[in-house]
VOVEXMAR-112659 format. One record per atom (N, C-alpha, C, CB): x, y, z negated. Coordinates in steps of 0.05 Angstrom, whole numbers, plus 5000, padded with zeros to 4 digits. Atoms other than C-alpha are relative to their C-alpha. Glycine has a CB too. Example, Ala and Ser with C-alpha at 12.3 -4.5 7.8 and 13.67 -1.06 7.14 Angstrom:
501849765000/524649104844/501850245000/498050014975/498449765001/527349794857/498550224986/500950095029/
REM end
This chain:
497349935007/774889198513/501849765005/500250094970/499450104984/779988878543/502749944981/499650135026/497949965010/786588588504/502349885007/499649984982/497950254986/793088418545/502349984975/501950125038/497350265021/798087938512/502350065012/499749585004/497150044981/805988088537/500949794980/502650305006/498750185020/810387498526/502750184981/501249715019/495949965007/816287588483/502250004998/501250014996/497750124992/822987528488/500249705000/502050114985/499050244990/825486908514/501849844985/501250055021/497950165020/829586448468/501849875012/499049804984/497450004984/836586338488/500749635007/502850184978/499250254993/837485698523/501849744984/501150065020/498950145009/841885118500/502750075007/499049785004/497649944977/848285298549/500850344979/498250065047/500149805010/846585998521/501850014971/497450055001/497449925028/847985838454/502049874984/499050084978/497150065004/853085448455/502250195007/500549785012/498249794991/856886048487/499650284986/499850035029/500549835016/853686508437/501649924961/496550025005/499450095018/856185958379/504049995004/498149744997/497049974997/863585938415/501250304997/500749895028/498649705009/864386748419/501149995032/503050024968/499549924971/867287098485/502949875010/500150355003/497650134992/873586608493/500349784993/502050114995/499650385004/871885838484/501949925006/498549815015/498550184996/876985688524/503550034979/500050035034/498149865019/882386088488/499749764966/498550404996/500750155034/878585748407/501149695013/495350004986/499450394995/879584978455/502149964999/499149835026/497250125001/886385048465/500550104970/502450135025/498249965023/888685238393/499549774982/499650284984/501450245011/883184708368/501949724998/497449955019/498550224995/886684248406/503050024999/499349925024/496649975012/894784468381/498949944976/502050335000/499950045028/891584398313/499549705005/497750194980/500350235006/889183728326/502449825006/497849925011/497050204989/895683498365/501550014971/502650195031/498750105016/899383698305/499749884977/501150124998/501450215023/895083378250/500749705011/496150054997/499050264994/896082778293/502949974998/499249935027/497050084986/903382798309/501450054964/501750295035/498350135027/905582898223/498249794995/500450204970/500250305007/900682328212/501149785003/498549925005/499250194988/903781898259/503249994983/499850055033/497450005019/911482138224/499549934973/501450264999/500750135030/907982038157/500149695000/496850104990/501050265008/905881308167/503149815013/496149915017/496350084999/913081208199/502349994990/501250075011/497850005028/917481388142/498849884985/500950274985/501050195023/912381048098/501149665003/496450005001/500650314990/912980358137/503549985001/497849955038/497550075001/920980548143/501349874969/501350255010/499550035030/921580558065/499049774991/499050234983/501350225009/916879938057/497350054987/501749874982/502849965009/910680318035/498049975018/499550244990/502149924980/904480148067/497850164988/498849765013/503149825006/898780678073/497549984997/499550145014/502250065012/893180638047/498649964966/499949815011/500549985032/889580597974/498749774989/498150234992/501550215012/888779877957/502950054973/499549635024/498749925023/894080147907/498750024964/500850255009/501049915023/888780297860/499149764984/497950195004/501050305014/887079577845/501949934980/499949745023/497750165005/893779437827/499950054960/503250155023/498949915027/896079397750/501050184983/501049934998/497949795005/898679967713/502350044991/499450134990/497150145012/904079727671/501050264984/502749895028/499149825018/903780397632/497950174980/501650165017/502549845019/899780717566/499450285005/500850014968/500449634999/896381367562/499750044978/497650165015/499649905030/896981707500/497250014983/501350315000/502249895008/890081947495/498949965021/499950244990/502450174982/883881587524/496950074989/500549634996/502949985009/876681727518/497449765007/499250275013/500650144994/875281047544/501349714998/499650105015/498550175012/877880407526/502449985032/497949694987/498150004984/884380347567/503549844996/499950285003/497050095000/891079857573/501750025020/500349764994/498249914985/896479777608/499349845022/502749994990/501150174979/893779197647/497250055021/499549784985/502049874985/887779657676/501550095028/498750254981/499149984976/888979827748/500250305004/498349855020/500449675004/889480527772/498750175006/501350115005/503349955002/883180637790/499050184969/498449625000/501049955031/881780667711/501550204990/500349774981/498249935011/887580987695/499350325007/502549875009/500149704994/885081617739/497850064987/500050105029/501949985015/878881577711/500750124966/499049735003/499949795020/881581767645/500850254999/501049944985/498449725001/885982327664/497050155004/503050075029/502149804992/878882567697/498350024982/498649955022/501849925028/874982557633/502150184991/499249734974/498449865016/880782847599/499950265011/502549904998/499849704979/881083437651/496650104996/501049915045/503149854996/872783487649/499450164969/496949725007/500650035028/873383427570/500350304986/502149774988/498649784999/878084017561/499450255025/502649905001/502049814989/875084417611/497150105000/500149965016/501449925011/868484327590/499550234978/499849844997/500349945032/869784507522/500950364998/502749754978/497749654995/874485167547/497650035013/503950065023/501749754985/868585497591/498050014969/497649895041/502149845018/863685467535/500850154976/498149824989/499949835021/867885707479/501250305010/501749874979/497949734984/872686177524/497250235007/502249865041/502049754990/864886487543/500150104968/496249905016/500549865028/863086527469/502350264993/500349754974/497249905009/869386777444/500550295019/502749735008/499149754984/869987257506/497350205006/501349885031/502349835009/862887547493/500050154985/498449924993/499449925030/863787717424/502350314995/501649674986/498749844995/870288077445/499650215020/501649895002/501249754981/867588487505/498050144985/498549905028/500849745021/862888747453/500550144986/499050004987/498949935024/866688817401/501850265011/501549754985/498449764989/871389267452/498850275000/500849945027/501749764990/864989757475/499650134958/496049855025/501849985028/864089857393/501150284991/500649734973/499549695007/864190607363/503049974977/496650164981/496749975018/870390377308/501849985018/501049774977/496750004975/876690597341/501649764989/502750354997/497250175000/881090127303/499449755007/501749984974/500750214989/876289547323/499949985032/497849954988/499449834971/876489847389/503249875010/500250414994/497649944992/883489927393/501949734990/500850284988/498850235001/885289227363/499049795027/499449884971/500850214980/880088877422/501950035026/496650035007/498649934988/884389227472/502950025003/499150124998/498050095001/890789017451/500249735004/500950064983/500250284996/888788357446/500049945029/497549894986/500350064965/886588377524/502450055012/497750205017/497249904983/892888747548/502749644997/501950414975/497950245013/896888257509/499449705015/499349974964/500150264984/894087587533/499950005030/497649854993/499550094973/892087687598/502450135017/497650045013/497749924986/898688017623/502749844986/500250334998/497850295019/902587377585/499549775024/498349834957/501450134981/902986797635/498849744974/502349905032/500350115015/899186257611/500949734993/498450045001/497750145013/904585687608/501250104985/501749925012/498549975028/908586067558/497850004981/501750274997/500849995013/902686197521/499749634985/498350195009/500350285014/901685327515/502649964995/498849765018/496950095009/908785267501/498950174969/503850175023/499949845029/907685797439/497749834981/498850395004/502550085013/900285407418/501749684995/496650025024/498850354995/904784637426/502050054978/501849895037/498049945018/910584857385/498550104971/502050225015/500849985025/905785207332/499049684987/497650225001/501450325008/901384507331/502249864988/498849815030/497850215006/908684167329/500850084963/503250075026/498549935019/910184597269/498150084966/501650245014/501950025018/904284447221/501049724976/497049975018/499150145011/905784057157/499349715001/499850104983/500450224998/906083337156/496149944983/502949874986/503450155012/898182967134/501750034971/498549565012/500249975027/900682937062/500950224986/501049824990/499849645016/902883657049/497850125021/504050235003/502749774989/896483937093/498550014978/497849905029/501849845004/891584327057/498049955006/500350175007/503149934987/883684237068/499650245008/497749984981/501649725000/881184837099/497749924999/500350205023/502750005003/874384877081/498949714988/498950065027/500550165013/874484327044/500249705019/497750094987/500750284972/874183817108/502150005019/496850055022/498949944970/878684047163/502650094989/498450255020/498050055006/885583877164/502050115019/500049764996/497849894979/891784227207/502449904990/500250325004/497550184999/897183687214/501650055026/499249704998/498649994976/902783567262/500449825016/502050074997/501650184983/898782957283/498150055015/499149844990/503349914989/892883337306/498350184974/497749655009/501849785020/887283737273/498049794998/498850355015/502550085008/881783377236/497450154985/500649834987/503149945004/874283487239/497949844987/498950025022/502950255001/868283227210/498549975025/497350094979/501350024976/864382907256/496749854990/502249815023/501950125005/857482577256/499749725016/498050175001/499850254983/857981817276/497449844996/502649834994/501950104997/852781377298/500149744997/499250065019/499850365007/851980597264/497549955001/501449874969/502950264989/848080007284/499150055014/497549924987/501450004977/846780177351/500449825013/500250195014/499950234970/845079667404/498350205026/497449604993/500049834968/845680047472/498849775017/503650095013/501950214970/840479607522/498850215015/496749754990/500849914986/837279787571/496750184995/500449815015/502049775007/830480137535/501150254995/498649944977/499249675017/834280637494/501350085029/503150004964/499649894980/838380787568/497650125014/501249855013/502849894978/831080867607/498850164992/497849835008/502349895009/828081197548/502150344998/498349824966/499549764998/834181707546/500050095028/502150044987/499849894968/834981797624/496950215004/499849655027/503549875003/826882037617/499950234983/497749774986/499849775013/828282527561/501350225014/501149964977/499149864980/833782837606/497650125027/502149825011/502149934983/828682817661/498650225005/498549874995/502849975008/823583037631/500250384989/499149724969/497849845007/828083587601/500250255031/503149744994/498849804975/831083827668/497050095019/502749785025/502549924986/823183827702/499950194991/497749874999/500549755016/821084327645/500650225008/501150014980/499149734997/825984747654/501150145033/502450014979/501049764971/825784807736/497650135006/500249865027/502549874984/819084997733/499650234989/497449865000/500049815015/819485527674/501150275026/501949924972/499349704978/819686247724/502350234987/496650225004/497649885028/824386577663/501049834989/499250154975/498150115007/829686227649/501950094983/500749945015/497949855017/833786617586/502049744985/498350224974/498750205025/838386307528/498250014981/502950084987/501150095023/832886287487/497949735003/498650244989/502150294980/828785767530/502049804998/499050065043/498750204994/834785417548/500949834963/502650145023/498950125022/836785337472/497649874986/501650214983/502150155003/830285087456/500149795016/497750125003/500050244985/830484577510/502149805000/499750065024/497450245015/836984377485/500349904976/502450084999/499850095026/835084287415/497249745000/499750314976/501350114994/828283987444/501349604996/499450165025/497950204979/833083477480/501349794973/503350255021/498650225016/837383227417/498449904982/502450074987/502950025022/829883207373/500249745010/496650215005/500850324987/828682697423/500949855003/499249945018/497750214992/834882337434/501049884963/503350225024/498950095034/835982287347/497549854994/500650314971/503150145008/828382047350/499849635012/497150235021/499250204992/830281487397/501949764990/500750095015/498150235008/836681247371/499149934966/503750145004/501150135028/832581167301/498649815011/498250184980/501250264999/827880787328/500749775012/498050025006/497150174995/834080347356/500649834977/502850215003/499050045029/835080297284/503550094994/499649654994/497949965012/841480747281/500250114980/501250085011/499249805027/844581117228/501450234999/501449894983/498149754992/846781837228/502050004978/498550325003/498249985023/852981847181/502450245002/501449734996/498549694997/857182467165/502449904992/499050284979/496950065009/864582257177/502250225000/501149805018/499249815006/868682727133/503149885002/498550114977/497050145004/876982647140/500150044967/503150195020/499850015031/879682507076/503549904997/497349754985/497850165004/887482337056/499649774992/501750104985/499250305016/889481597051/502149895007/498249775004/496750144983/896281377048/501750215002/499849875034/497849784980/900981707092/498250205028/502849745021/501049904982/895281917138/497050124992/500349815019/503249845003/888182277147/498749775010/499150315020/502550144982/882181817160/497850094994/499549714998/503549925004/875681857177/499850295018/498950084958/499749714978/873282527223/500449965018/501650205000/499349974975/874582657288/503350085007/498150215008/496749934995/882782747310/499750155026/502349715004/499349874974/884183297361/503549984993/498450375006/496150035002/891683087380/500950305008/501949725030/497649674998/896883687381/499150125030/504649915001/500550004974/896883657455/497050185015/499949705003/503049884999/889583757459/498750224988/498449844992/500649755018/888484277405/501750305020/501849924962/499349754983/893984727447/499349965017/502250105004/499949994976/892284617507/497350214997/500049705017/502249894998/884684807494/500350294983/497949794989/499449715015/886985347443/501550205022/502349944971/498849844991/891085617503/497950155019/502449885010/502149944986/885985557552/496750254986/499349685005/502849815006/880585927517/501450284990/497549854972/499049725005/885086517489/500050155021/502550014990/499249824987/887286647552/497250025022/503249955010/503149944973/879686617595/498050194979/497649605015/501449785015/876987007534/500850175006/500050024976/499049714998/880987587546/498950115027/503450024998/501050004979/878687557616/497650035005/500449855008/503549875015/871487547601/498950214988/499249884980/500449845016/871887977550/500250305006/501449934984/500849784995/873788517602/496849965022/502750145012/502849934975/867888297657/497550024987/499449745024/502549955010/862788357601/500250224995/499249884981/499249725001/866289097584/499250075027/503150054993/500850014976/865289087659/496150205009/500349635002/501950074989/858488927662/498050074978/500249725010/500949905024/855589257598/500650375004/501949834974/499349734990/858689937628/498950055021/502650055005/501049954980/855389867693/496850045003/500949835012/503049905009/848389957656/499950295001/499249904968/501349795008/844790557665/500950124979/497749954996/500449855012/845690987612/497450114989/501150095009/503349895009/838491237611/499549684999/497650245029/501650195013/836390507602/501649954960/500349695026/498949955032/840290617525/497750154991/503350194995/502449675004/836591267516/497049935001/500250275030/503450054995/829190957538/500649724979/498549925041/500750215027/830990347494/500250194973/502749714998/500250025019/832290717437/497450254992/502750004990/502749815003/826091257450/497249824989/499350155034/502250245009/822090567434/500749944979/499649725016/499950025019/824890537376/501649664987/497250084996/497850225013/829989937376/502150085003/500249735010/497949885016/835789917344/502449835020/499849924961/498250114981/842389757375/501449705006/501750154995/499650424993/843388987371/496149895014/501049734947/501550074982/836588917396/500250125037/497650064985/500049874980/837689407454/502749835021/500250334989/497750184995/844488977469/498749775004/502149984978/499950224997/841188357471/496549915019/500849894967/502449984986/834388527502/499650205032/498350114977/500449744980/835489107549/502649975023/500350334981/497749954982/843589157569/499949725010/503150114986/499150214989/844888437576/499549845008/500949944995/501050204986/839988137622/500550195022/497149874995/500049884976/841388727667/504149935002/498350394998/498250005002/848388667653/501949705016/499850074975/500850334983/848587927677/500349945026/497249935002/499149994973/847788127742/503349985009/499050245009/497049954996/854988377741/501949834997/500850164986/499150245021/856987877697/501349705013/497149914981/499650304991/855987157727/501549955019/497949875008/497550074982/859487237794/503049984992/500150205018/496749925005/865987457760/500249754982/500950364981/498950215021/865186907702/500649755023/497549924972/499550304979/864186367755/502950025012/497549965030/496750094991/871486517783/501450014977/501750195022/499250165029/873586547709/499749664990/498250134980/501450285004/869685817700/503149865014/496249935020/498150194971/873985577768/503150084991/499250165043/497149865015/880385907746/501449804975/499050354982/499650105029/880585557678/499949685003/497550134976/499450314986/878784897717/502149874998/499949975024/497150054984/884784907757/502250014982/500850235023/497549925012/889585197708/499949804976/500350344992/500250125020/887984667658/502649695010/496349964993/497750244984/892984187705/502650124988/500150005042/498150075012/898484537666/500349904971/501150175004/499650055017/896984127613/502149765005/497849994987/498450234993/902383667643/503150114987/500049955038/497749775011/908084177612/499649934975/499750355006/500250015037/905384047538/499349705001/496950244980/500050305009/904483217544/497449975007/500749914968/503450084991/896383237558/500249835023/497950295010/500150094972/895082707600/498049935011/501349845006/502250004970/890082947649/499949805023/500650245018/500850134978/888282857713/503449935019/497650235015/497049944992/894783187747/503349764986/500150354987/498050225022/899382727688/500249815015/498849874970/500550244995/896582137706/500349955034/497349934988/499250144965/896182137787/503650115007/497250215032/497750055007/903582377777/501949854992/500250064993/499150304999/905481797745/500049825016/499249894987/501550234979/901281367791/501850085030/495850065004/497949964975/905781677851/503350024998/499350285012/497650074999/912081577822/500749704998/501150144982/499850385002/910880787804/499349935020/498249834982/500950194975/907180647874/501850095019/496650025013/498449854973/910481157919/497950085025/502649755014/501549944979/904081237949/499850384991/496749765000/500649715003/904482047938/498850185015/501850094997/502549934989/899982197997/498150004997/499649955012/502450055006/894681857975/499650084969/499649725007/500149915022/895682017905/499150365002/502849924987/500249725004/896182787918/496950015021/503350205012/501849944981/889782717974/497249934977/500549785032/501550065019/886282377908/498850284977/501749794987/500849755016/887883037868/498050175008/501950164999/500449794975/886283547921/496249885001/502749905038/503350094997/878983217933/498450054977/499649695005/500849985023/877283177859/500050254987/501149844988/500549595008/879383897839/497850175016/503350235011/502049854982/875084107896/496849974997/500749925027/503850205005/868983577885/499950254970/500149434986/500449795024/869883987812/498750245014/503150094983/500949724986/870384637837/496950025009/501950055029/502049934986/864484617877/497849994995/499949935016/503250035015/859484297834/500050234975/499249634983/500249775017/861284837783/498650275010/502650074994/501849674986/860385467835/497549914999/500650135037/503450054993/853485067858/498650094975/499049655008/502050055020/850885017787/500650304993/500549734976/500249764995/853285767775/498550205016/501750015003/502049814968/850386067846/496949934984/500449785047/502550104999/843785727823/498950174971/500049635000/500249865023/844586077755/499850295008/502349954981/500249824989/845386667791/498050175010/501049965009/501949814991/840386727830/497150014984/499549955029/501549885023/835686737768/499750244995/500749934980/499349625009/839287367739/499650215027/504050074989/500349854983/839187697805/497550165009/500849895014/501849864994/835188317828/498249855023/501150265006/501750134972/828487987872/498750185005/498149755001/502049844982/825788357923/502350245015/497250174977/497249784989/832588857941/500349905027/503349974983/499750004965/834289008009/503349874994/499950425022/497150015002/841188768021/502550055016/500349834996/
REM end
């Protein structure tokens, strides 16, 4: 028996596919290529010629220079004599700080409410649904003007009120308890021994094949076991710092300034409401018969919600939150309207004192994006967890 071999197609040359990678009119894509590049060249060249007419030269050894102005609110030690280098550096904590803090509560918060919408009481129903209409068809600068002015209009520290016995709403800021850490000496073990817990941490949990919130919240409670186990044997001290009146003022606790309280209070009202419909969304786009076969097994409806709809639900879910996430990023730059001084604040300033406003705005523009992108990545990657494997597509 006899078995002939034919070759198989031929793989497209080099020539080939470069004319398969240009499309049926290279020459047509070279000339526009090349109008786009003439005119990128030809405003550079007018850019660096009105700069040099005015006395600015281009370039960013600007950042070295001195600042010669305070920031209100710093999460890092910061004067006026820091260069501006440093100076952006805080706005960019400040911007990560407040954005952080807005995706995880704006999810909570906008979870809670997308359930609470799908729920059999009409008037709980019919209040989650006012709430949504209402915020997200509000823009959300008026809404931080309305959250800045309430903050403004809270009673002075010596006529506030404890709520809850601890937590103070002044028209200095809002105080928290916090838990502070004494007698630490930060060297280089306790750094190597936490970098390794992280590690050690993030290995775990790429290799785990199911990845839920109940793994992950274990690996995050894992995480601070080991990092409170460390800084003891540091020899620190966990101490519970409660505010307390003294004087004319609150001490002790944590201070969220006015600024900061609305801004983040604005930010999460208004990406909750937003959420709150893509989980209505994505909680509606379940089956039906998977309700019906969960409850023929005999669970009850908060298990069937938290085991059944909303790992399938998820699917739906994560794409839409991730442009919620990115959304709430960006829009956190109008905290320059209520005094927050971000990222946007601060390289604002920094381009009205140097005059370098090219390089200042080319500083923004990069950094919102460098953001942006490591957010989608770490989203997409979350994604394709929840996602159906094995589907045609």
């Amino acid at each position: 028996m006899s078995i002939i071999v034919t070759p198989g197609p031929r793989r497209p040359g080099i020539s080939r596919r470069i004319l398969m990678w240009w499309g049926n009119r290279p020459i047509t894509q070279l000339a526009i290529i090349a109008s786009l590049v003439t005119f990128l060249v030809f405003l550079g060249i007018n850019v660096t010629t009105t700069m040099a007419r005015i006395g600015i030269s281009p370039g960013f050894d600007f950042l070295w220079r001195s600042t010669n102005f305070e920031i209100g609110e710093s999460s890092i030690p910061f004067t006026a004599s820091d260069p501006y280098l440093r100076a952006m550096l805080v706005g960019l904590i400040n911007t990560l700080k407040v954005s952080l803090f807005g995706c995880v509560l704006a999810t909570i918060l906008g979870v809670f409410v997308g359930v609470a919408g799908l729920s059999g009481n009409l008037l709980l129903a019919s209040l989650v649904r006012w709430y949504v209409e209402l915020i997200r068809n509000t823009p959300l600068l008026l809404q931080l003007f309305f959250w800045i002015s309430l903050a403004k209009a809270f009673p002075a520290p010596r006529q506030a009120g404890a709520l809850l016995g601890s937590i103070y709403l002044t028209n200095r800021g809002v105080y928290v308890p916090t838990v502070s850490i004494e007698d630490l000496a930060i060297g280089w073990p306790l750094l190597v021994a936490l970098a390794l817990a992280v590690g050690l941490l993030l290995f775990v949990l790429s290799r785990l094949k199911r990845l839920n919130g109940k793994t992950l919240a274990i690996g995050v409670l894992a995480l601070l076991v080991a990092a409170a186990a460390v800084l003891r044997a540091q020899g620190a001290e966990f101490v519970l710092d409660t505010p307390a009146l003294a004087g004319f003022n609150i001490r002790g606790g944590y201070n969220l300034t006015p600024e900061f309280a609305a801004l983040l209070t604005g930010l999460v009202v208004k990406f909750s409401a937003a959420i709150a419909e893509i989980v209505r969304a994505g909680i509606q786009s379940v089956n039906r018969g998977q309700w019906e076969a969960a409850r023929a097994l005999g669970l009850h409806s908060g298990q069937i919600m938290r085991l059944v709809v909303l790992p399938q639900a998820l699917r739906v879910i994560t794409p839409l939150t991730t442009s919620s996430y990115l959304d709430l990023t960006k829009d956190s730059s109008l905290a320059v309207a209520i005094g927050y001084p971000d990222l946007v604040s601060i390289v604002n300033t920094t381009a009205n004192t140097t005059g370098q406003s090219l390089e200042a705005l080319m500083i923004l523009i990069s950094t919102y994006l460098g953001i942006n992108l490591i957010v989608s990545a770490l989203m997409n990657q979350y994604n394709k967890r929840v996602a159906l494997k094995g589907t045609a597509r």
